[in-house]
C-alpha positions as CSV (number, residue, x, y, z in Angstrom):
1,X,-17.7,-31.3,-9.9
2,X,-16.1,-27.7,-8.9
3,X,-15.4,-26.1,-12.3
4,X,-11.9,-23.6,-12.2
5,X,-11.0,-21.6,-15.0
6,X,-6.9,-20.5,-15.2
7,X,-6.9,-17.1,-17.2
8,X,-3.4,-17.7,-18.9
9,X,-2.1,-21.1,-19.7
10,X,1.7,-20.1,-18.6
11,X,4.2,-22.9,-18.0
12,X,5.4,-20.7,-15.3
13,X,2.4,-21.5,-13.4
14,X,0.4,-23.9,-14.6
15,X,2.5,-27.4,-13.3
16,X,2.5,-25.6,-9.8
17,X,-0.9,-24.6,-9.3
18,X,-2.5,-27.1,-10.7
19,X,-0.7,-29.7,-8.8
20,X,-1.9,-27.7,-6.0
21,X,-5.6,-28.3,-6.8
22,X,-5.0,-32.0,-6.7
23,X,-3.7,-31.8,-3.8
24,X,-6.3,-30.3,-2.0
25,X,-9.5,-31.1,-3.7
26,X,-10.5,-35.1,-2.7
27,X,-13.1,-35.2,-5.5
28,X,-12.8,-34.5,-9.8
29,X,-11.9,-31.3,-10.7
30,X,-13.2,-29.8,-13.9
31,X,-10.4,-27.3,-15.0
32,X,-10.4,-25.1,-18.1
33,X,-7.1,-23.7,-19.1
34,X,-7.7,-20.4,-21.4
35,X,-5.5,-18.6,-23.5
36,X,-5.2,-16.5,-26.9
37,X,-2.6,-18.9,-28.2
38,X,-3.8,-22.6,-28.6
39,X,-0.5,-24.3,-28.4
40,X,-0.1,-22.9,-24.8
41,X,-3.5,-24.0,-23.8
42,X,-2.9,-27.7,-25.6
43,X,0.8,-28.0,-23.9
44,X,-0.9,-27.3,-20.4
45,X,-3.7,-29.7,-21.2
46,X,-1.2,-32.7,-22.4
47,X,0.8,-31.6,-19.2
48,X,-2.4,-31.7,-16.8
49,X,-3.2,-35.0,-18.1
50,X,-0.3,-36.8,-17.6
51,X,-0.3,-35.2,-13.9
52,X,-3.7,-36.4,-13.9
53,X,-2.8,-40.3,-14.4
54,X,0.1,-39.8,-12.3
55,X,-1.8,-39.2,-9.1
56,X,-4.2,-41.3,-10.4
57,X,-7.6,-38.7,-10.6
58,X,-10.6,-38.4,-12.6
59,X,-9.9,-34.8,-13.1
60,X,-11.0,-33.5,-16.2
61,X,-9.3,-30.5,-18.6
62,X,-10.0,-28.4,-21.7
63,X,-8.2,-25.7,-23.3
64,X,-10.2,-22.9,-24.7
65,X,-9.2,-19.4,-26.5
66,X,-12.7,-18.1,-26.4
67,X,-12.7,-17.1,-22.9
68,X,-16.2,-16.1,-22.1
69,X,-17.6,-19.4,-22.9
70,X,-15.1,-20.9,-20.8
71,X,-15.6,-18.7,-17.8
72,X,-19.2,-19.7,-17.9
73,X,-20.5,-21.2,-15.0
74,X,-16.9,-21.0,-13.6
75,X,-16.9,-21.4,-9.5
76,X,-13.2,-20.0,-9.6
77,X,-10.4,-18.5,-11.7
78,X,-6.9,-18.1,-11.3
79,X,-5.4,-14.9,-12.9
80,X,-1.7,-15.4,-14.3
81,X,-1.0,-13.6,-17.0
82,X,0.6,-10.2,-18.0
83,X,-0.7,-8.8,-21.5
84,X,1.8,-7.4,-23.7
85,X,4.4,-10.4,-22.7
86,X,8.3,-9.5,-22.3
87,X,8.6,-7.9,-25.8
88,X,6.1,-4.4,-23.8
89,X,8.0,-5.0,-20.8
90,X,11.4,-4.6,-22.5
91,X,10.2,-0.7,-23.1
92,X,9.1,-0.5,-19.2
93,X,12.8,-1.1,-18.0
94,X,14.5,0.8,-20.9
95,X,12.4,3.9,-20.7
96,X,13.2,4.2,-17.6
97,X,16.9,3.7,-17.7
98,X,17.2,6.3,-20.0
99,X,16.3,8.7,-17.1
100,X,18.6,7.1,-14.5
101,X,16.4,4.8,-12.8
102,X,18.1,1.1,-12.4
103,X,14.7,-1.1,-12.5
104,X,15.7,-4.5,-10.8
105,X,12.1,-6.4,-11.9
106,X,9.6,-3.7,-13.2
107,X,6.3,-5.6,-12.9
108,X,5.3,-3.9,-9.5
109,X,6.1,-0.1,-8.9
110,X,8.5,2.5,-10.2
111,X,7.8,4.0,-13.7
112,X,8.1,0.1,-15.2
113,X,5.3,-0.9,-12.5
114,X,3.3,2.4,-13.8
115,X,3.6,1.2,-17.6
116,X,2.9,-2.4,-16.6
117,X,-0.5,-1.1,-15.0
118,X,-1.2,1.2,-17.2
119,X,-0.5,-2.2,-20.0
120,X,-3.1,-4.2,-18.2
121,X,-5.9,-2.1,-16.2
122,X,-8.4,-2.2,-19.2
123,X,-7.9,-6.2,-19.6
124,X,-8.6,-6.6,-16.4
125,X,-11.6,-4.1,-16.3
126,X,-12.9,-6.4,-19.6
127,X,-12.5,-9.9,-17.0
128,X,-14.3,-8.0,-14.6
129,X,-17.1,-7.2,-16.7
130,X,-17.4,-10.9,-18.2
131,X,-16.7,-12.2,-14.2
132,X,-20.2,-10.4,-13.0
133,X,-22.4,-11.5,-16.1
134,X,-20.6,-15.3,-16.6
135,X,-19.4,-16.6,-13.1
136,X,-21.0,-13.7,-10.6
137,X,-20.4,-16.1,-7.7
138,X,-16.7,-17.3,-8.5
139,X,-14.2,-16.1,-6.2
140,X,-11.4,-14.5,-8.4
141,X,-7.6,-15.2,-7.4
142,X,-5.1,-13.0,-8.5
143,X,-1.4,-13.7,-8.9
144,X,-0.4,-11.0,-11.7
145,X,1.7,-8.2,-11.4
146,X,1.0,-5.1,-10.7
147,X,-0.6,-6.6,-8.2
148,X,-2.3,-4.0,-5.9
149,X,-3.9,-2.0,-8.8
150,X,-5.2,-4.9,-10.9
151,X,-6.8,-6.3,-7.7
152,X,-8.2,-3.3,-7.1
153,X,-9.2,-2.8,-10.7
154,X,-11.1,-6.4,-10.4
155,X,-12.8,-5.4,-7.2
156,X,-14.1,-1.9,-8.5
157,X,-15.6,-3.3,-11.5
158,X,-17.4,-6.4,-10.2
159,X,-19.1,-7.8,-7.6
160,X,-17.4,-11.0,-7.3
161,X,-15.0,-12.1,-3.9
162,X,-11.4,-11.2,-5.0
163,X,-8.1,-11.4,-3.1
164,X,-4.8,-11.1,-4.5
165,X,-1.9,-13.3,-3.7
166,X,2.0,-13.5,-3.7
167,X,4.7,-15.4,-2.2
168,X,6.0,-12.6,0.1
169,X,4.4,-13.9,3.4
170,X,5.7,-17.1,3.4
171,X,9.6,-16.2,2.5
172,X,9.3,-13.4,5.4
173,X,8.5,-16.5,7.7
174,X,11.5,-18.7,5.9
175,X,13.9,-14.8,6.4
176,X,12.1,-15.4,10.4
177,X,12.8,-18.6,11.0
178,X,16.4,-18.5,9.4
179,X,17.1,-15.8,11.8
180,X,16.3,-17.6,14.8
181,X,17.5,-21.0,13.9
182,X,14.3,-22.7,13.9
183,X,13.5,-25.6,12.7
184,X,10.0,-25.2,10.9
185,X,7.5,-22.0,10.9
186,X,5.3,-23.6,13.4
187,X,6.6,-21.3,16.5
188,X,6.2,-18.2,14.2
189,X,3.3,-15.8,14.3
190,X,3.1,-12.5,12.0
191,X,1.2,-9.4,11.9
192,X,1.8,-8.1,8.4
193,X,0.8,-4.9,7.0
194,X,1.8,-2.8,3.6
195,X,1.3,-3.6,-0.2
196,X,2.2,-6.1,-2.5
197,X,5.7,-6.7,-2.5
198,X,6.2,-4.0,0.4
199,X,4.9,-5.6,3.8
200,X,6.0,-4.8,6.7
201,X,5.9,-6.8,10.0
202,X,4.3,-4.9,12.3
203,X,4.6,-7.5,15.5
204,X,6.2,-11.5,15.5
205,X,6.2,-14.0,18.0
206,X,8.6,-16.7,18.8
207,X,5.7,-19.3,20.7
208,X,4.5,-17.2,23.3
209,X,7.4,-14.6,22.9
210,X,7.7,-10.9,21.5
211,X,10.0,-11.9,18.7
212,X,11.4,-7.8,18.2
213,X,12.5,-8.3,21.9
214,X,14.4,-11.4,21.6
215,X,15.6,-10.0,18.1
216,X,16.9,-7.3,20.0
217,X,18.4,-9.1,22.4
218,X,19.9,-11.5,19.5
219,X,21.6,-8.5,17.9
220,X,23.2,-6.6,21.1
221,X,23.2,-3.4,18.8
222,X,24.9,-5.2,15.8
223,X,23.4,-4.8,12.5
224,X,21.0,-7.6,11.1
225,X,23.3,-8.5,8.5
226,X,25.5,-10.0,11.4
227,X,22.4,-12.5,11.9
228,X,21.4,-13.6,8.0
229,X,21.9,-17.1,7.0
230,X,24.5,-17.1,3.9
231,X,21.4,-17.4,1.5
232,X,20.4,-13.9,2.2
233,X,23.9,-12.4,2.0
234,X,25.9,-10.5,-1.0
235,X,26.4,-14.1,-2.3
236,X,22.9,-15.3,-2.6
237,X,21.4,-17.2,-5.3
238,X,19.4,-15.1,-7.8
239,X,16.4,-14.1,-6.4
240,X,17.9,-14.1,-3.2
241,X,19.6,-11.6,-1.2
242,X,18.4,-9.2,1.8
243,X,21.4,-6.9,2.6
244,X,18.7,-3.6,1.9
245,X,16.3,-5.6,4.0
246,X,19.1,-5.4,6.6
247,X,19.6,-1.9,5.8
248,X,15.8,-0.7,6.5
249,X,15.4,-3.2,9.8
250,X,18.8,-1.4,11.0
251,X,17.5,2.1,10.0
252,X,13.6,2.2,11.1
253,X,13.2,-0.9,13.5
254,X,10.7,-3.0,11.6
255,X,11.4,-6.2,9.2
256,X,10.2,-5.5,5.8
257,X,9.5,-8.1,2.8
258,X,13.3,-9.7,2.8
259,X,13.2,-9.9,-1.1
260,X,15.5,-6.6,-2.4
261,X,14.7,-7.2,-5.8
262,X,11.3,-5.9,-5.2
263,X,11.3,-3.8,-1.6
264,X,14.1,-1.9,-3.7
265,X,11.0,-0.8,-6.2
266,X,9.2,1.3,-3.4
267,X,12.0,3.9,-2.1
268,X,13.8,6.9,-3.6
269,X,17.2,5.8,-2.8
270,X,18.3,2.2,-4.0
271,X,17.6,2.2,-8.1
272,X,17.4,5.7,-9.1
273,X,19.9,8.8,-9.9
274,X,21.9,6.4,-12.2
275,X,23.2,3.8,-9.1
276,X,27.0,2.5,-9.5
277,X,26.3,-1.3,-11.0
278,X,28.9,-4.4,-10.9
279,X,29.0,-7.7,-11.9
280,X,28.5,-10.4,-9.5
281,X,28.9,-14.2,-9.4
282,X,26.2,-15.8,-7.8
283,X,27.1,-19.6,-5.5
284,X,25.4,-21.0,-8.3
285,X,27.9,-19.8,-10.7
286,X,25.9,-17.3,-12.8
287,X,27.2,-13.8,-13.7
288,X,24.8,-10.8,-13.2
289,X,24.1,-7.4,-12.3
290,X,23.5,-5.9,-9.5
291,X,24.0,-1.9,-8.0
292,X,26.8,-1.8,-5.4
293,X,24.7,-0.6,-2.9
294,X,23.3,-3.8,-1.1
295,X,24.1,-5.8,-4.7
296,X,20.3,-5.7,-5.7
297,X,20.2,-7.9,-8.2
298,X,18.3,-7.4,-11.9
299,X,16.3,-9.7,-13.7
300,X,16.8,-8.3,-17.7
301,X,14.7,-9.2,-20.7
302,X,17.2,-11.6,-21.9
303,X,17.0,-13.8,-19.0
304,X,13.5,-13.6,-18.9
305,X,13.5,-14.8,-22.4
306,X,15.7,-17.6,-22.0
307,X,13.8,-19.0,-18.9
308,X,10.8,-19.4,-21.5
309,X,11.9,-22.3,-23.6
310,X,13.8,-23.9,-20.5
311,X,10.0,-23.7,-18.5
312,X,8.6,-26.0,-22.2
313,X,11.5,-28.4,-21.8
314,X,10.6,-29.0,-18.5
315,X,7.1,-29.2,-19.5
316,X,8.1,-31.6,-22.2
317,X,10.0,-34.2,-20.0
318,X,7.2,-34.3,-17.1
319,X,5.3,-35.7,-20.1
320,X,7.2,-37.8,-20.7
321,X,8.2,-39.2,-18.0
322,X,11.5,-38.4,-17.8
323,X,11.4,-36.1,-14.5
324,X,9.5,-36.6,-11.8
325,X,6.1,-34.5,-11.4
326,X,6.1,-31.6,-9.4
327,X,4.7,-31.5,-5.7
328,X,2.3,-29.8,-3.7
329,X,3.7,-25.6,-3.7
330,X,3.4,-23.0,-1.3
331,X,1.0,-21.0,-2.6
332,X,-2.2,-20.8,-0.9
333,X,-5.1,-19.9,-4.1
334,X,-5.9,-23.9,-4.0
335,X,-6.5,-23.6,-0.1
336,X,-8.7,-20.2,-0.6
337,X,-10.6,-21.6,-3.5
338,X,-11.4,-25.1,-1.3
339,X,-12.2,-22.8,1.6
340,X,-14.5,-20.2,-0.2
341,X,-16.3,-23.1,-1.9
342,X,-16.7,-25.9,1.1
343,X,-16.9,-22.8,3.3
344,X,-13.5,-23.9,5.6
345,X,-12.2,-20.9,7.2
346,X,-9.0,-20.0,5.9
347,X,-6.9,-17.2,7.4
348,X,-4.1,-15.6,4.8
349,X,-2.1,-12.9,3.9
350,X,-4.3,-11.5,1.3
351,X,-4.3,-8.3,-1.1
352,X,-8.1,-6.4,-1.5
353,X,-8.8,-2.3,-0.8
354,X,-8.4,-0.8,1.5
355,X,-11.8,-0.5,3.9
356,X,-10.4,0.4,6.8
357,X,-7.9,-2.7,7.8
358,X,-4.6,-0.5,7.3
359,X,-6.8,2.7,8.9
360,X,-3.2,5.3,8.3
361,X,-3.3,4.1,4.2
362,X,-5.7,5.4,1.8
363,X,-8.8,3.9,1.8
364,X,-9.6,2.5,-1.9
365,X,-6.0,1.7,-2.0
366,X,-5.2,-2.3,-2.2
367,X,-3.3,-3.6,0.4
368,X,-1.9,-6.7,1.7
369,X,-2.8,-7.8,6.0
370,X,-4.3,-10.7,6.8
371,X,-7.3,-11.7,5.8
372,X,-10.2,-14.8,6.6
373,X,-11.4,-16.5,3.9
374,X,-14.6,-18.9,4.0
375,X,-18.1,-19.3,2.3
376,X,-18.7,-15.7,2.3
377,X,-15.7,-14.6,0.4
378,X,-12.5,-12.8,1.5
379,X,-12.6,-10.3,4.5
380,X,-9.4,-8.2,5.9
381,X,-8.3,-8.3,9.0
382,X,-7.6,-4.8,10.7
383,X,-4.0,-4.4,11.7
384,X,-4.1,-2.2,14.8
385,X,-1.3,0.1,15.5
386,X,0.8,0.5,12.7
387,X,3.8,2.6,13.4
388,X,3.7,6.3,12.0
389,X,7.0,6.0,10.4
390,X,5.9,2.7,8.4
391,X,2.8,4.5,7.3
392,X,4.8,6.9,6.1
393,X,7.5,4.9,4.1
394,X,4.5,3.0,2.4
395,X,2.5,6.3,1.6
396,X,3.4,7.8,-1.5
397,X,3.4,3.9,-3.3
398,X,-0.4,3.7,-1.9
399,X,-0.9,6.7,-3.2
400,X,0.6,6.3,-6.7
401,X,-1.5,2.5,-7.0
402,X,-4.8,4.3,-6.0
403,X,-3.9,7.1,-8.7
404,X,-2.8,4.7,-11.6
405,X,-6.0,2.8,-10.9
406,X,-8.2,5.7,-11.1
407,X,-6.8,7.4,-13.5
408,X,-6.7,4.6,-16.3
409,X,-10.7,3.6,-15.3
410,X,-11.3,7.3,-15.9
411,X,-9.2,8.0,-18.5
412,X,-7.6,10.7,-16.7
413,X,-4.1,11.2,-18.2
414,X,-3.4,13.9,-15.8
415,X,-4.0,12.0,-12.7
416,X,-1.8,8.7,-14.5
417,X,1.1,11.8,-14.3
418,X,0.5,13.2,-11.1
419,X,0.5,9.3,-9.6
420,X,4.4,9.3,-11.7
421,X,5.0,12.5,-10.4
422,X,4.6,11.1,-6.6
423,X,6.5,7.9,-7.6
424,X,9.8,7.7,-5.0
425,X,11.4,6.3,-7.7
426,X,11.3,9.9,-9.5
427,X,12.4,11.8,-7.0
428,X,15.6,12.7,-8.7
429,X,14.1,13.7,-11.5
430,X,12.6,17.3,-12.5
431,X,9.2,18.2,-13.3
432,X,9.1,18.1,-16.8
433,X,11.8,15.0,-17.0
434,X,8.9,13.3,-15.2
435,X,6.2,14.2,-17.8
436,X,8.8,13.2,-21.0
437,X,9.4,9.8,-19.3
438,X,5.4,9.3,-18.4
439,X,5.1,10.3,-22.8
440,X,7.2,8.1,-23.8
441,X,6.1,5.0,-22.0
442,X,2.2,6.1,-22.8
443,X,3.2,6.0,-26.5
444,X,5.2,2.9,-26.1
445,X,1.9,1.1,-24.6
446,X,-0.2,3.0,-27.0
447,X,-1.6,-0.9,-28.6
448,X,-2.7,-1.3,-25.4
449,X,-3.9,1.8,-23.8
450,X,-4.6,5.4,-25.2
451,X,-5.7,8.7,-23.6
């Protein structure tokens, strides 16, 4: 029995991916759901065992706060968790705001991305160090934000096979397909290259086709709005929306990550100098912000707070009975953890450091290509070719991860600034604004982290 430890017992994740696991594994499952508060770890255990009859399995689960006796002997863990919970975040989007910079998510890059890593580095440095003397052979899956620098943080500290994972490779395939009018993903073929939440695709087939020809041909010199389904449009739902998607494949050629909310994070031009904002009404019906330019929409504390009881009602009624379980997700961490331990090759988008895969990046800096999982852990796949221009535009955010990485492992306040300094999302901002801003979201995080 394969024993799989979950490092944060969140309702956000826990119905998906563990519905994932049964899904993939044929035979019991032992899983251990940890986290500091008990009633979270007891809701996901009352929740994983009515999932458990439902399917009708012999899995077993067991909620623990004490997390190195439950990562002992662990053959896997799932990461999802984000230390300091929305009441730190609510300092990484106001800090910022203060200084004219519009932060749309805030758990990835910009100054909010900076404090969130900064937040969560030495936790994650503390897993790593129970990972190599509890579990030394588990492989360790990563789905929390920042994600390139806690990855990294994980890989520099132990020994164990880690890869980091998102949802950005299959919704570029969903933006691919939609574009083309296909009816599933199975004529699509990517190569992907970038960070976390800032991939680019480098090449794409249609079947045996050069997909940026026909796309080409599709467009006839239009702009690659004149293509986008409604979904993607001004009027998209709330995590929706691609119009600066549109705006980049218009101005440099390439198709990056379709998701704004985030690709917005990485440049100097969409959320900072104080952008124009309006309200907008979503075709669900919901009122929200967004900046005028491309109508990026924000996700604010409040929301994010409200979602959280909503996430235990739903929790409550699967229970019960009273809404049908979930089914098998996208995500792929089930899939790597059956391949790594029945040694099925398994070929991803993944996120590990840089050794040579993405050769114009940094090296030590964590990137996102494909990669082949299987009995010997994770291994990138080089991406040959990558256009000077892209390499460029993804520079000085490889840079800053590498920096922030570094300089909280060292302790090195002055390399944390420089990395803020190099920030795009900073560029309107003066020398010693930049250093007031990094001060005041160092003391806001000082529970968590001090130099």
């Amino acid at each position: 029995m394969a024993t799989i430890c979950m490092l944060g017992a969140s309702t956000s994740w826990v119905p998906g991916l563990v519905t994932d696991l049964m899904a993939v594994f044929e035979e019991p499952l032992e899983v251990r759901l940890i986290d500091i508060n008990p009633d979270a770890g007891a809701l996901g255990v009352e929740w994983c065992e009515a999932a458990n009859k439902h399917h009708g399995r012999h899995d077993r689960f067991r909620a623990f706060t004490d997390r190195r006796e439950a990562l002992t002997g662990a053959d896997a863990v799932l990461i999802t968790l984000a230390i300091g919970g929305l009441a730190a975040m609510e300092h990484d989007l106001a800090i910022p705001e203060k200084y004219g910079i519009y932060t749309t998510v805030g758990d990835t890059a910009g100054p909010s991305g900076w404090a969130r890593a900064i937040r969560n580095i030495p936790t994650f440095a503390a897993f790593a160090a129970d990972f190599q003397e509890l579990c030394p052979q588990a492989l360790i899956v990563n789905y929390s934000n920042p994600m390139a620098a806690l990855t990294s943080t994980l890989q520099q500290r132990c020994p164990n096979p880690i890869v980091g994972l998102c949802h950005s490779y299959f919704e570029t395939k969903d933006f691919i397909q939609k574009l083309f009018g296909l009816e599933d993903w199975s004529k699509v073929s990517l190569s992907i290259a970038g960070m976390n939440h800032f991939t680019w695709v480098v090449d794409f087939h249609i079947g045996r086709e050069d997909g940026y020809k026909l796309l080409r041909e599709k467009l006839a010199g239009r702009s690659l709005r004149d293509l986008m389904a409604p979904e993607y449009g001004p009027e998209a739902g709330f995590f929706a929306g691609s119009l600066l998607c549109a705006e980049m494949y218009d101005a440099f050629g390439y198709i990056p990550y379709p998701g704004d909310r985030h690709i917005s994070e990485f440049v100097s031009f969409a959320l900072c100098g104080s952008p124009e904002r309006c309200q907008m009404e979503t075709k669900e019906g919901a009122s929200i912000e967004a900046t005028r330019y491309c109508s990026i929409k924000r996700t604010t504390i409040e929301q994010r707070r409200a979602w959280v009881p909503e996430r235990e009602r739903s929790m409550h009624q699967w229970i019960a009975g009273e809404k049908g379980m979930p089914t098998k997700s996208r995500e792929t961490g089930a899939e790597m953890i059956r391949a790594y331990l029945e040694n099925r090759p398994l070929t991803d988008a993944v996120n590990v450091r840089n050794v040579g895969q993405i050769p114009g990046l940094p090296a030590g800096a964590c990137v996102e290509t494909f990669g082949v999982v299987d009995g010997m852990g994770v291994r990138p796949v080089m991406v040959e070719s990558v256009p000077e221009h892209l390499l460029e535009i993804m520079r000085p955010q490889a840079v800053c991860q590498k920096w922030i990485t570094e300089g909280v492992l060292s302790g090195d306040r002055e390399l944390l600034l420089q990395a803020l300094h190099r920030d795009p999302q900073s560029a309107h901002l003066k020398p010693h604004e930049v250093r007031a801003m990094g001060g005041e979201l160092l003391e806001a995080n000082r529970e968590f982290f001090r130099l």
